[in-house]
N, C-alpha and C positions, 0 to 999 in steps of 0.2 A: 652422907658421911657424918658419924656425931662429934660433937663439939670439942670430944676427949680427943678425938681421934688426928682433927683436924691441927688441933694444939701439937701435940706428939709427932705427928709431920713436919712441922714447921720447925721446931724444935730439933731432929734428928737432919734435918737437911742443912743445918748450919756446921754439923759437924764434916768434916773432910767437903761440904759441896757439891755434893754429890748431885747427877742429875735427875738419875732412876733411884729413886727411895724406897719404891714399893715396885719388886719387880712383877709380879704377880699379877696386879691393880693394872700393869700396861699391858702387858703381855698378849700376844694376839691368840695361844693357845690355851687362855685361864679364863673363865666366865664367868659374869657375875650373878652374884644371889637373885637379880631381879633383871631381867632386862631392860637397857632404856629404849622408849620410843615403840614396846613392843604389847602395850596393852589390848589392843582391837585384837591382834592377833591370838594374843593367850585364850579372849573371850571366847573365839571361831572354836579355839581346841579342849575347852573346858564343855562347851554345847556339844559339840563328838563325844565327849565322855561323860556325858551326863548322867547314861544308866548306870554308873558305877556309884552311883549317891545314894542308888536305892536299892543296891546290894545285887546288881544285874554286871553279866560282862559287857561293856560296847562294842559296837562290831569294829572289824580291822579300818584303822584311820590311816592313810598315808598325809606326810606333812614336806609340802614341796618349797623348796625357792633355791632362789642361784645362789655363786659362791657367797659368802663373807654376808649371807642375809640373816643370818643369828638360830638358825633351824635350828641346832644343836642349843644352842643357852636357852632356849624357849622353851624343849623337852625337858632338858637337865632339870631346868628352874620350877617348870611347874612337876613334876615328878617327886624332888625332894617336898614339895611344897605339900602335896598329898602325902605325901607319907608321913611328915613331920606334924602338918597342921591337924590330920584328922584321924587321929593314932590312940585314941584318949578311947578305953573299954568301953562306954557307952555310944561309938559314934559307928558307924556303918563301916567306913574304911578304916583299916590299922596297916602295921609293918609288922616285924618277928619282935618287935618289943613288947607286943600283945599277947607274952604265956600267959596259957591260961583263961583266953579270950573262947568265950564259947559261938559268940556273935561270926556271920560274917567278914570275913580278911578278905581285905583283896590289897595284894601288893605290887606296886609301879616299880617297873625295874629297867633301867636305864644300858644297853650293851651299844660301846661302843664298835663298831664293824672294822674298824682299824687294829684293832688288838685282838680279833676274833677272828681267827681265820681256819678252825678246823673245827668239827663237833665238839669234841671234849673242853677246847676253852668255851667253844659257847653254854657249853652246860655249867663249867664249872663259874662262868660270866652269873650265870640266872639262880646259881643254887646261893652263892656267895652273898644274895640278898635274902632266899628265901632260906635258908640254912642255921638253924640255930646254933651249929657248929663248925668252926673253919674247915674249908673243901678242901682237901688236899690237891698239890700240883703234881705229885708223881706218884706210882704206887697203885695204880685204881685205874680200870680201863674204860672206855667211855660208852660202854654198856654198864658199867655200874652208875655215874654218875646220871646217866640216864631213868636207870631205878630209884635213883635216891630222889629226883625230880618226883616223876611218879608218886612216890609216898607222900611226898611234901604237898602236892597238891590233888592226893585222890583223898577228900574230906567234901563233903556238901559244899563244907563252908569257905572252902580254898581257893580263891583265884590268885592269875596275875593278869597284867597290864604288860608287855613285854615291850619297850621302846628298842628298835634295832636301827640306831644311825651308821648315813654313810651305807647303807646297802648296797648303793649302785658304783661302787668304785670295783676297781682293779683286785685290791690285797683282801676285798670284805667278804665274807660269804653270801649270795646272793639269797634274795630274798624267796624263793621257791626253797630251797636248804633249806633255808630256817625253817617253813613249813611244815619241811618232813620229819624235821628232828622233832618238831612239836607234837607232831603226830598222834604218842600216846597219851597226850596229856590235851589233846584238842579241846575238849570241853570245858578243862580248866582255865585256858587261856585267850589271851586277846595280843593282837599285835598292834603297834603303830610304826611306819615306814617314814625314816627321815631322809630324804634327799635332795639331790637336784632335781630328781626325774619322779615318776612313778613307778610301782614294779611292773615288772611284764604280765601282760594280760588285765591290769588292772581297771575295770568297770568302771561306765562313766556315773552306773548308780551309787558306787563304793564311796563313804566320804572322804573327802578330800580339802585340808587345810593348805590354802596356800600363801606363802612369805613372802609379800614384794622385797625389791629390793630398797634398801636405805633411802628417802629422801632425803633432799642435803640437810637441809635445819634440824631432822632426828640424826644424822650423821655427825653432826658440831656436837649435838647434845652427848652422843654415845663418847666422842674422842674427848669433852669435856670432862664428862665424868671420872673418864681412867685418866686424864693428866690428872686432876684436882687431885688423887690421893696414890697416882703413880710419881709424879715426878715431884723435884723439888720446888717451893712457890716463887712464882715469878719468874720460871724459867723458859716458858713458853710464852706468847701474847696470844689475843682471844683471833687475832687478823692471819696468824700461823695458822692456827687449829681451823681457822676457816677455809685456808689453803687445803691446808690437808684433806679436809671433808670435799671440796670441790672437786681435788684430784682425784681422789679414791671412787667417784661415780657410783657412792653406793655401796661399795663393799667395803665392810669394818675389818674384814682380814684385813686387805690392804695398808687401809688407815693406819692398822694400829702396828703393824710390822713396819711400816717406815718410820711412823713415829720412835721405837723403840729403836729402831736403828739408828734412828739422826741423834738418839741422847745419845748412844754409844758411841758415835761418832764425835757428838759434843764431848761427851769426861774425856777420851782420849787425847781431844785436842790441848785441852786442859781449862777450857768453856765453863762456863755458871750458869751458859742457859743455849738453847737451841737457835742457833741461826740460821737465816738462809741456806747457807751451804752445804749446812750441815742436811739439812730436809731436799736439797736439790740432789745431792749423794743417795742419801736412802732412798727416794722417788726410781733412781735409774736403778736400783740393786731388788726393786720389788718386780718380777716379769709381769706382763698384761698378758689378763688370764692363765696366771702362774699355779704352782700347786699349792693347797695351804700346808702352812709349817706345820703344823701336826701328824699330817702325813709322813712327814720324813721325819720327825719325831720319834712319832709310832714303829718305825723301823728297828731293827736288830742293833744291839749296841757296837758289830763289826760293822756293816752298812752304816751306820752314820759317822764311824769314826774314816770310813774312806771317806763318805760324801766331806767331812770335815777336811780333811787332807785334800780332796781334790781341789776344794778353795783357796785352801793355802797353798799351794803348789801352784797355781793354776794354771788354765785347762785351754782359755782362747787359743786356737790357729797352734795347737800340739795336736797332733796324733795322740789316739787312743793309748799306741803300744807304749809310747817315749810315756806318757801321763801314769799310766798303771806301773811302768818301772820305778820312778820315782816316789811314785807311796808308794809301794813297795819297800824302798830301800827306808819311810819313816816306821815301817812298822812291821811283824813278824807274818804277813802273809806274802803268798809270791805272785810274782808278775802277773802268771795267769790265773792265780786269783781273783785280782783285782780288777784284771780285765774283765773278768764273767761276769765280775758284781758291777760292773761297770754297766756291762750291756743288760745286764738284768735290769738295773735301777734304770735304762732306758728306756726299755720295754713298759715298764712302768710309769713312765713318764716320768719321773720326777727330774731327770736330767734327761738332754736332747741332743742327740748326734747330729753334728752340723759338717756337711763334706768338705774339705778341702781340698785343692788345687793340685791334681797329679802330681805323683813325684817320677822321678826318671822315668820307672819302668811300666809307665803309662796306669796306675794302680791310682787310685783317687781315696787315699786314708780319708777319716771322719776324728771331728776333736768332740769333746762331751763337753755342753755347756749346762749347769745349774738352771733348774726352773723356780726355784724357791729362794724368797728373801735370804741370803746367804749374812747378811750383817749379825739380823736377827737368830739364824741358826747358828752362827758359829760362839755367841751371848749364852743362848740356848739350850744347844746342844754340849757334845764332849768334850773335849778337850783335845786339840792336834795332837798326834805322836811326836811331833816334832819339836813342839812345846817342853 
């Protein structure tokens, strides 16, 4: 963080006392420009893509590690990184800032799998980088934006780099689609696969980048850095954030969702700095092997405003039925609305049908419990109906 920056925090956090000054800086769904702790690993993924220095595509890389292991901030990071650092007419790789570039383009393009879930976004995902002109979102069928792909990159000199994260999830298009949609533009392209897992069928000769998870002292460094110019100074101590890191076993999702929960829990209380209590609260409000908040993020702005309402309503040892009447009655959709999006969003995992206890007519209802840091999401997310 530079010197200005640091001053100007310190500074801004005297006003009102706030806990979270930079909510951004904490946030466990915001990345930052460099990863901490994750240099060996960038190396692994910069040697995968080495023929792109000499104006060659690299072959398909998949890039693996468990939750909350920074897979995503490490694509993001080095991707803008290319694009940005090595964009200058004279150098081998550019972006679309390069009219006029007679040289070699090859542009890195980042699709997240959570906002991609039908062809036409994913095309209009990969044009929106390579497009001189803004994509349109309606109007255009997804045979055209198909062609406009095509054009954009049938040149000698046109490739891409195509990062598709989160492939192996539920809501993503899986990674064979993505293949096919690629299809006519095969030669122009290269992919890289970010996940938990591998794609299906993927060869043990294919390379393969993979993420351990957090060791604790890069996990203090990681929670360090986003208190240092998230929160306000001196509101944390170095013996909390060591907690924290201990607790979290590695996954910075985690960490950093409870951390943002315990300030929110702190300003409410009307605190000037995070205390035990406050971090023992946000600890039980994060599930072990929970979904990450992004996910439900990523969702439809109806779907999260139930998920929000179902928090604030809440959900423990209710019936499905009694639970979806009542958001219901905070907002313009109906019972069995709610219910559908209920059971959908279960199906999905992000919330978990948990059975209850017969009722008279020997019938065993089920209540829907939250899988995701709910502190953190309702901060977050929308805003209650109820509200």
């Amino acid at each position: 963080m530079e010197l200005q920056e640091r001053i100007a925090r310190r500074r801004s956090s005297r006003t009102g006392r706030q806990i979270i000054v930079e909510r951004d800086h904490l946030s466990p769904v915001v990345h930052r420009p460099e990863p901490v702790g994750r240099g060996p690993v960038l190396e692994q993924l910069l040697d995968a893509l080495e023929s792109v220095f000499d104006g060659e595509l690299p072959p398909p890389v998949s890039v693996v590690g468990p939750a909350g292991s920074g897979t995503s901030a490490i694509v993001t990071a080095l991707f803008d990184a290319l694009n940005e650092r090595l964009s200058e007419p004279t150098r081998t790789i550019g972006t679309t800032t390069r009219a006029g570039s007679t040289g070699p383009v090859t542009w890195f393009v980042y699709v997240d799998g959570r906002r991609v879930e039908s062809a036409f976004a994913f095309y209009r995902a990969v044009l929106s980088v390579l497009a001189s002109d803004p994509v349109p979102k309606s109007g255009v069928g997804t045979d055209e934006l198909c062609e406009r792909l095509y054009e954009r990159l049938d040149r000698p000199n046109h490739r891409a780099v195509i990062g598709i994260d989160h492939h192996d999830e539920p809501e993503a298009l899986a990674y064979d689609r993505i293949h096919e949609l690629l299809e006519p533009v095969a030669d122009s392209v290269s992919t890289v696969a970010v996940g938990q897992t591998v794609p299906d069928d993927w060869g043990d000769e294919q390379p393969t980048v993979p993420v351990p998870a957090y060791r604790h002292h890069e996990l203090v460094d990681v929670v360090t850095d986003r208190t240092s110019s998230g929160l306000a100074a001196g509101a944390i101590d170095h013996e909390s954030i060591r907690d924290v890191a201990t607790w979290a076993d590695g996954n910075a999702h985690d960490a950093l969702a409870a951390l943002f929960g315990a300030g929110v829990l702190a300003t409410d209380d009307g605190s000037d700095r995070i205390e035990s209590q406050h971090l023992e609260t946000a600890w039980a409000d994060v599930p072990e092997d929970g979904v990450h908040l992004d996910r439900v993020l990523s969702l439809s702005e109806t779907r999260q405003r139930v998920l929000s309402d179902l928090v604030a309503v809440g959900s423990v040892e209710r019936p499905i039925r009694e639970v979806a009447a009542e958001i219901a009655d905070r907002s313009s959709l109906t019972a069995g609305t709610v219910k559908r999006f209920l059971y959908e969003l279960a199906d999905r995992g992000i919330i978990e049908r948990v059975p209850l206890p017969a009722d008279g007519s020997g019938r065993r209802p089920s209540a829907v419990v939250p899988r995701f840091p709910t502190i953190a999401f309702q901060a977050l997310g929308p805003t209650t109906n109820g509200d």
